[in-house]
GUKEGU-786471 format. One record per residue (C-alpha): residue number from 1; residue in one letter; x, y, z. Coordinates in Angstrom, 3 decimals. Example, Ala and Ser with C-alpha at 12.3 -4.5 7.8 and 13.67 -1.06 7.14 Angstrom:
(r 1, 'a', (12.300, -4.500, 7.800))
(r 2, 's', (13.670, -1.060, 7.140))
//
This chain:
(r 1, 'x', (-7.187, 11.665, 14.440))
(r 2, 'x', (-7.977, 13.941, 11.458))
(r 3, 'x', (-9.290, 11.275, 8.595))
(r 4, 'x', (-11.355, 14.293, 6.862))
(r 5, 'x', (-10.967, 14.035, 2.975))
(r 6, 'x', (-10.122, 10.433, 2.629))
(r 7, 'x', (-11.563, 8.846, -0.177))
(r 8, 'x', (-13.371, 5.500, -0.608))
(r 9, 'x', (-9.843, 3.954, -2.440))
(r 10, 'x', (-7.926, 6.213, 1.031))
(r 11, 'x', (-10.333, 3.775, 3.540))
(r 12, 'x', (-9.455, 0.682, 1.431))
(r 13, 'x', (-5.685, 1.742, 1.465))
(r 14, 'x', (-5.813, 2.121, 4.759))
(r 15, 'x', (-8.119, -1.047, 6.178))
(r 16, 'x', (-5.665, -2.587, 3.741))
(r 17, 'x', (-2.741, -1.522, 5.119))
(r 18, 'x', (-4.079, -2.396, 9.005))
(r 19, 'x', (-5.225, -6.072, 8.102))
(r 20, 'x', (-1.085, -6.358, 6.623))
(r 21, 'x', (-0.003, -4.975, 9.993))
(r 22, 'x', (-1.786, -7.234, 12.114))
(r 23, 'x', (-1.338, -10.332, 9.589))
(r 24, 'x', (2.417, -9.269, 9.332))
(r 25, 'x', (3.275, -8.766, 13.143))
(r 26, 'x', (1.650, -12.197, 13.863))
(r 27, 'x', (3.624, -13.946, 10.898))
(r 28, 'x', (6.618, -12.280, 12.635))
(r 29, 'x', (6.268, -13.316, 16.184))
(r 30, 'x', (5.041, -16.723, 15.843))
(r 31, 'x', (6.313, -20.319, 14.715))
(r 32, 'x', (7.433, -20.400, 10.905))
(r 33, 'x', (6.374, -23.303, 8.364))
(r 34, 'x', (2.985, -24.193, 10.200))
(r 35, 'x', (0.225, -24.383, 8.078))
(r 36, 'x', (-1.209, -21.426, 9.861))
(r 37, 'x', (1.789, -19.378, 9.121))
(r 38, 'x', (1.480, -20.272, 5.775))
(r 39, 'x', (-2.059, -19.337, 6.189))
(r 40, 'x', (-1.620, -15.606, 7.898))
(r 41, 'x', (1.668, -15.455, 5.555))
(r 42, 'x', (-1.001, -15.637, 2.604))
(r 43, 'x', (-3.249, -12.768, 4.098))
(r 44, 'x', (-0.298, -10.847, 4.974))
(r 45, 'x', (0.477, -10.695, 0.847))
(r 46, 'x', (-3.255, -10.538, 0.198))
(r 47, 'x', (-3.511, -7.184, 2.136))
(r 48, 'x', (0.026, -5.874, 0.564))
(r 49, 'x', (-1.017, -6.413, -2.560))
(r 50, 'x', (-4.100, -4.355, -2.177))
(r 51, 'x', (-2.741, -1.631, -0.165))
(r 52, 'x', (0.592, -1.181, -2.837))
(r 53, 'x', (-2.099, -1.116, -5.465))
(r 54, 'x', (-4.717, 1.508, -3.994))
(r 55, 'x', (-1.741, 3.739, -3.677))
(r 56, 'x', (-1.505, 4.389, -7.517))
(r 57, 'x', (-4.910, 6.104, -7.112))
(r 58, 'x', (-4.155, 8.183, -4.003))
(r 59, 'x', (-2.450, 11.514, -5.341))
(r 60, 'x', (-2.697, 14.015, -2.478))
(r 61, 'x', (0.290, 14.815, -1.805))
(r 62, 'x', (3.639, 13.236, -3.078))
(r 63, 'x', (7.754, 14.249, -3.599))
(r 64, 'x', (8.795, 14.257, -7.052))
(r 65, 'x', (12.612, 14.908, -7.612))
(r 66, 'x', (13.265, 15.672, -11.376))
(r 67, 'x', (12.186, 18.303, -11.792))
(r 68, 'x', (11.827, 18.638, -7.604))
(r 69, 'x', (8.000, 19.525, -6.870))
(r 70, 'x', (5.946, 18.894, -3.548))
(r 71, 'x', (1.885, 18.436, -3.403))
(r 72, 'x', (-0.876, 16.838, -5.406))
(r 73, 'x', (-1.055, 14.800, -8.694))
(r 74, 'x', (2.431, 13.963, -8.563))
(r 75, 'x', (4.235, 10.338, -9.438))
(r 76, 'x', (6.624, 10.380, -6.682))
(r 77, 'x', (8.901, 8.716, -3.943))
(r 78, 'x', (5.395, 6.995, -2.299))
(r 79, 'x', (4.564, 5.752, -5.538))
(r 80, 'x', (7.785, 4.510, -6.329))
(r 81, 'x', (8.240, 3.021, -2.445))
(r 82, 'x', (4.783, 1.353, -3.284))
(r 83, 'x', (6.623, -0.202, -6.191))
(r 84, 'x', (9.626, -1.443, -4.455))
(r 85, 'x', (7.102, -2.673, -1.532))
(r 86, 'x', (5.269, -4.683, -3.912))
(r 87, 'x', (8.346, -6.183, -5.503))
(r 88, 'x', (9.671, -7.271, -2.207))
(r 89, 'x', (5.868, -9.061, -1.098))
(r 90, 'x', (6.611, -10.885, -4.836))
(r 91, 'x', (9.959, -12.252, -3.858))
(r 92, 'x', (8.199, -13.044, -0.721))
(r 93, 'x', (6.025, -14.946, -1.576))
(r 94, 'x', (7.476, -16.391, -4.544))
(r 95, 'x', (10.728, -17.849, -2.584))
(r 96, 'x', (7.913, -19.261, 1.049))
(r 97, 'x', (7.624, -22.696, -0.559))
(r 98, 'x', (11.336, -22.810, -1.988))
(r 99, 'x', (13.596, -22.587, 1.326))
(r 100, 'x', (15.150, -25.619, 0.915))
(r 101, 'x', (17.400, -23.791, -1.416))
(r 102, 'x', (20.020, -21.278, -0.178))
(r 103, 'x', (18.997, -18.177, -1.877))
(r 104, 'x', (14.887, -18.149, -1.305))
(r 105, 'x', (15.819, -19.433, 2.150))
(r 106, 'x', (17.135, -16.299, 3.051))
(r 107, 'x', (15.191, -14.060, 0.275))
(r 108, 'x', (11.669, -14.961, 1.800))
(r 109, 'x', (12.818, -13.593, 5.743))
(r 110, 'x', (14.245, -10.519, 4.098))
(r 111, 'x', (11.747, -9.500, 1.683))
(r 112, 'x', (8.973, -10.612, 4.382))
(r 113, 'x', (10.931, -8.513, 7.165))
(r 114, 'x', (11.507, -4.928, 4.949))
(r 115, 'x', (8.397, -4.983, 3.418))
(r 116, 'x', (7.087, -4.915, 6.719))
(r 117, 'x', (8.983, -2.190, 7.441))
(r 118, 'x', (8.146, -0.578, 4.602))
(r 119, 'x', (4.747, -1.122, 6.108))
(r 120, 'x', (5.618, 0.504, 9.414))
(r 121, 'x', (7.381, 3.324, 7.900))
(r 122, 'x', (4.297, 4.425, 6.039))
(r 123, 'x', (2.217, 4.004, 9.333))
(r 124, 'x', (4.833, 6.141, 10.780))
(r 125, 'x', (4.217, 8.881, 8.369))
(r 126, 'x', (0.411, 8.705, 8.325))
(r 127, 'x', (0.707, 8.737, 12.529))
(r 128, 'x', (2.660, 12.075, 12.732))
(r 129, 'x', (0.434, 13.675, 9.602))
(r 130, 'x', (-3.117, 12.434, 10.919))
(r 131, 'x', (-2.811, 12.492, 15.133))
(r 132, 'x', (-3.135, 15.736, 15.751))
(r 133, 'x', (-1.009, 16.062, 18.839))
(r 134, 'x', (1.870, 14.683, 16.688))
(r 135, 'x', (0.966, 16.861, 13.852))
(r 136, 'x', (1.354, 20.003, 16.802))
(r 137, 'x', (4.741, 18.746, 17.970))
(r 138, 'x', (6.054, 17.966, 14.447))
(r 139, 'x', (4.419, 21.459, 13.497))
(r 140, 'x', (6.099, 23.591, 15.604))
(r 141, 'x', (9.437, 21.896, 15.188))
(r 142, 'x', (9.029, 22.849, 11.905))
(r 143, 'x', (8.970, 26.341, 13.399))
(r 144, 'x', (6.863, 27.765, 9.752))
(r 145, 'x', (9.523, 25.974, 7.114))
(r 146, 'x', (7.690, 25.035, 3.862))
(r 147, 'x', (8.261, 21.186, 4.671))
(r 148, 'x', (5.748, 17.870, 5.216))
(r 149, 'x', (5.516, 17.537, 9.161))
(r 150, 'x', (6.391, 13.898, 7.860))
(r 151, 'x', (10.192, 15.530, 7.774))
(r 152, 'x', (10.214, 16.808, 11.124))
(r 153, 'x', (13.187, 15.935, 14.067))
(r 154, 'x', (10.100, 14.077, 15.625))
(r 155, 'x', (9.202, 11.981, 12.526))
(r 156, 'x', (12.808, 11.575, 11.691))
(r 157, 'x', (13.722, 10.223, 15.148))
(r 158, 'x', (10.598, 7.755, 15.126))
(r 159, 'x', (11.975, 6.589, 11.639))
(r 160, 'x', (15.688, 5.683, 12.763))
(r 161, 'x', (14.519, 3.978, 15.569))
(r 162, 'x', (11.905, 1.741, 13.303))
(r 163, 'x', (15.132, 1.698, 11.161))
(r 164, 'x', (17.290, 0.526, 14.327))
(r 165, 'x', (14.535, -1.914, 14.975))
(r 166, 'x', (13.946, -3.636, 11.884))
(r 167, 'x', (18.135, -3.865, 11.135))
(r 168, 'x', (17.949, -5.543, 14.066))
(r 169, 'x', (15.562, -8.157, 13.412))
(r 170, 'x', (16.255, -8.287, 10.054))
(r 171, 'x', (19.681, -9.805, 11.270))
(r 172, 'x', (18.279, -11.930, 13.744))
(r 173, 'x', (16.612, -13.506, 11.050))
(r 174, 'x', (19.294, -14.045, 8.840))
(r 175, 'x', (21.110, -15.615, 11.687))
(r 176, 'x', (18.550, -17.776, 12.755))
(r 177, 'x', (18.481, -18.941, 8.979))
(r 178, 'x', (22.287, -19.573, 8.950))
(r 179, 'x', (22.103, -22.112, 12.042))
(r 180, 'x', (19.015, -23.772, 10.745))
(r 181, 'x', (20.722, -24.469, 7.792))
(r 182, 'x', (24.348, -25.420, 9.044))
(r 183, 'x', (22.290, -27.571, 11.354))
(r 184, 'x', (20.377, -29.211, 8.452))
(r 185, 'x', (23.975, -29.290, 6.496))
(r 186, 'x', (25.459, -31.209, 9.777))
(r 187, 'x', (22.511, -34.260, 9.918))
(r 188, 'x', (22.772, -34.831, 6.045))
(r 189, 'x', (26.876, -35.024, 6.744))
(r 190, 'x', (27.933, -38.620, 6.084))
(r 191, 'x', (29.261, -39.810, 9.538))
(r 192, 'x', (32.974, -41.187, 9.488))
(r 193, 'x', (33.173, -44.959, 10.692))
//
């Protein structure tokens, strides 16, 4: 794995961004509304927060599209991802202790589930840019084009099947939230006599 010229804010980015994965697959897999979910669920924001905000002083490399222009000390589409990632940990978090009502109830699984893919995706990224065997393969499918081996068929097909994956459990979610509540709906139901 090449990790040369990362910088002290890089290693916090990145320890960040691996505490959120591990906090964020275990908030996924497990129980909800335990106080240990609650718990992990709080780490999980902790370690967004400080991985979205470490990105605003990491300018190696980013895409800027008016006027377009690729490489360093640009504003770009990872900044602006880090933005929408951080506004979707917000409605997170802000809509966990507010379920009861229809809209946080299914805000807080969505936000919670796509910021974790936003998560993923960036891992993604880093993977096929960093591990040099993936760098090779995504390399020489670039075959010399003046593109980021992060836009290679081999990063591209890793990304639609996180994409396939998360649209998939990003509707399991939302249907588990629909029965829970039509459930909860049915025992507050006055019963006929």
């Amino acid at each position: 794995m090449d990790m040369t010229n990362v910088s002290l804010v890089g290693w916090l980015h990145t320890l960040a961004s691996l505490f959120a994965l591990a906090a964020g697959a275990y908030v996924l897999v497990r129980a909800k509304g335990s106080a240990v979910h609650r718990l992990v669920g709080k780490v999980y924001v902790a370690a967004m927060v400080v991985a979205g905000i470490t990105v605003f002083w990491i300018y190696k490399f980013d895409i800027q599209f008016v006027p377009f222009k690729v490489g360093p000390n640009i504003f770009g589409l990872f900044h602006y991802e880090s933005v929408f990632t951080l506004v979707l940990v917000a409605l997170a978090f802000l809509t966990a202790s507010r379920q009861r009502l229809a809209f946080p109830a299914y805000a807080h699984p969505i936000a919670m589930v796509m910021s974790y893919y936003m998560l993923v995706a960036g891992l993604i990224n880093e993977l096929v840019v960093r591990v040099l065997p993936l760098r090779h393969i995504a390399e020489a499918q670039l075959a010399g084009a003046a593109m980021n081996v992060a836009q290679s068929p081999l990063a591209r097909a890793i990304q639609m099947t996180n994409r396939l994956v998360f649209l998939l459990v990003l509707a399991w979610f939302i249907v588990k939230v629909a029965l829970s509540r039509r459930r909860a709906a049915g025992k507050l139901a006055p019963s006929g006599a």
